[in-house]
C-alpha positions, 0 to 999 in steps of 0.5 A: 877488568872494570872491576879489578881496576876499580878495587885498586883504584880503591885502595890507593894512597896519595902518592898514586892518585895523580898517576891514576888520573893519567891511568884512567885517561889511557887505559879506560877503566877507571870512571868518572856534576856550578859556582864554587862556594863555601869556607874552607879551614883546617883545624881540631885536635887529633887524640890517641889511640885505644882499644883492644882485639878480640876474639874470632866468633859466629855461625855460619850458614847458607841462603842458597839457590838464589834466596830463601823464600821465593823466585829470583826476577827480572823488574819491568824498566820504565826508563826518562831523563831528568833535570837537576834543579841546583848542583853547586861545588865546594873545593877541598882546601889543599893540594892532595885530596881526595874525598871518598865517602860521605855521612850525615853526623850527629851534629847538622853537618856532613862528614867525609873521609878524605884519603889523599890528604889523610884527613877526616873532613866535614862540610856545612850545608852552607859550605864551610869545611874543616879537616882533621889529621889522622894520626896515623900517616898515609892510613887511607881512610875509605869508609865513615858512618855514624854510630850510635855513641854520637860519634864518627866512625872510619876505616883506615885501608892501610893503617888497619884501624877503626878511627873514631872522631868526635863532632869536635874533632878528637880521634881515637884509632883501633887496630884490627886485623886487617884491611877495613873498608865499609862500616855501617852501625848495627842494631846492636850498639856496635859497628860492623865493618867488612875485610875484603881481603880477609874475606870476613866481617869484623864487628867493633864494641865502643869500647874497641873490642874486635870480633870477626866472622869469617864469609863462608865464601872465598874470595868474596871481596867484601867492601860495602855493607849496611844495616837492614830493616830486619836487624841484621848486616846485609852486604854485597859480595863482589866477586861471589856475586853474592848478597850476605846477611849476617845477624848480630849474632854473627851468622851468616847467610848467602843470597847468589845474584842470578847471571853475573859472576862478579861485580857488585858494589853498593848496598842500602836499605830502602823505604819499602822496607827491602835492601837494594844494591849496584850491580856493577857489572850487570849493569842493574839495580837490584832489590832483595827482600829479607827472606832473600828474593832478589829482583833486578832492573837494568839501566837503560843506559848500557856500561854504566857501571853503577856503583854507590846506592843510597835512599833519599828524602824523596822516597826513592833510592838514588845511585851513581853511574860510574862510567868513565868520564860520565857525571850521571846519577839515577833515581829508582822508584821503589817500583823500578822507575828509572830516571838518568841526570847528567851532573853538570861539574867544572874541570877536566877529571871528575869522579863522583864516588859516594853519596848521602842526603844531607839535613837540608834535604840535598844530596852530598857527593864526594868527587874523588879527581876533583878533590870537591864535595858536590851538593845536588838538588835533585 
């Protein structure tokens, strides 16, 4: 099943990437933008680890029926295809990476978790790149966003921890109790992370103190979470098809997505002041409002898998289609206008797997096979 192999795939060390590659041609499950360009390097210090656990706390209530406060629906498609001014590909120094997820830090620069060579990188809009080791080996770190310490914070998939990293390259790890995978810097000060396995939501202080709230469903397969425009944590729940809101309180509610039983990935706050989120799946794009009332527009192209959805400078949200072997990105109006663009990449085995708007008003993609970090102006 698509999404299984994708939450595998996900979740894999270094040592497994080359034969996934080899999975992914045979099986067909697993998916897939021209100069090279830009300075490459390793260096910065690694440094410690701290922090302690704590307790496991919140409240636990259900949106029910499709969302609070109105109907669920179906959005009219108006549906093109676009150019792409300039995509330019930056090469990974090294024989193992494997960039996963992309941020815009505090410092002008881009950030990235890189899992195969078990290192945080970052990339300047002129393309110099610089990676720092992780202390702790074969950690898998996935998800990276910036906190509001100035700061970088990660998660480790098979290290357990919480990193942070300085814009100077100092990392710190704290241990939680299980498998993280997004994290996202709520309005409280904190950082929020999900525990797909552990089916809850893990909340970390800047001082490394763990809290968890536990999902009210079970298996939800939580991976991707953000921070909305109301105050609250909004995040996708892959095999509840469900979309889970919880306050920084820790009370948790529950929005189903009507006509899918699984398959949601990414999700993101977009300027119209609701959240939007990849229907994997069911092959959509949707957009929920606070109060719970989803809507949905399908892509026009079928199986396209769309996965990693976030708002650009443009005013729109952009998303990648993750059909195998297939470099195509969307652009959604907040009104549910749909353009498909076809990035153009170098190689044999490409896959684009995050993305965010850079300071330089460019989009910044990870290519996890093509070990590259791709920047497209839109």
């Amino acid at each position: 099943m698509l999404v299984e192999a994708r939450i595998g795939y996900r979740v894999q060390t270094k040592t497994a990437k080359h034969a996934l590659v080899l999975f992914g041609i045979v099986a067909s499950l697993l998916e897939g933008c021209g100069s090279h360009g830009g300075a490459s390097g390793t260096g910065g210090s690694a440094i410690g680890t701290g922090g302690h656990m704590g307790g496991t706390g919140g409240v636990l209530a259900s949106g029910g029926g499709g969302g609070t406060g109105g109907t669920n629906a179906t959005g009219v498609v108006t549906a093109t295809t676009g150019t792409l001014r300039a995509v330019r590909e930056f090469p990974l120094p090294g024989y193992d990476c494997a960039p996963e997820s992309i941020v815009a830090g505090p410092d002008g620069n881009l950030w990235f978790t890189d899992a195969g060579s078990n290192k945080i990188g970052t990339i300047t809009t002129a393309g110099a790149i610089t990676e720092f080791d992780i202390p702790t080996p074969d950690s898998n770190p996935y998800g990276i966003a910036k906190g509001p310490d100035g700061n970088l914070w990660f998660t480790e998939v098979d290290g357990r921890k919480i990193g942070r990293i300085t814009p100077s390259g100092a990392i710190s790890e704290f241990p939680v109790p299980a498998e993280a995978y997004g994290i996202a810097a709520g309005p409280d000060g904190n950082m929020w992370f999900v525990e797909g396995n552990a089916n809850k939501i893990g909340r970390i202080t800047p001082a490394g103190a763990v809290s968890e709230f536990p999902i009210p469903t079970a298996p939800s397969s939580t991976m991707h979470i953000a921070a909305g425009p109301d105050g609250n944590l909004w995040f996708t729940e892959q095999y509840a098809a469900k979309i889970g809101r919880i306050t920084p309180t820790g009370t948790i509610s529950e929005f189903p997505v009507p006509n899918v039983t699984h398959g949601l990935s990414g999700i993101a706050a977009g300027p119209d002041g609701n959240l939007w989120f990849a229907n994997h799946n069911g092959n959509k794009i949707g957009r929920i409002t606070s109060a719970g009332i989803i809507t949905e527009f399908p892509l026009p192209t079928p199986d396209s898998a769309p996965n990693c959805i976030a708002p650009a400078p443009d005013g729109n949200l952009w998303f990648i289609e993750s059909l195998l072997d297939s470099s195509v990105i969307g652009r959604i109006t907040p009104a549910g206008s749909i353009t498909e663009f076809s990035v153009p990449l170098s190689g044999f085995k490409r896959r684009l797997t995050s993305f965010v708007a850079g300071p330089d008003g460019d989009l910044w993609f990870t290519d996890y096979f093509g070990a590259q970090i791709v920047r497209v102006t839109p």
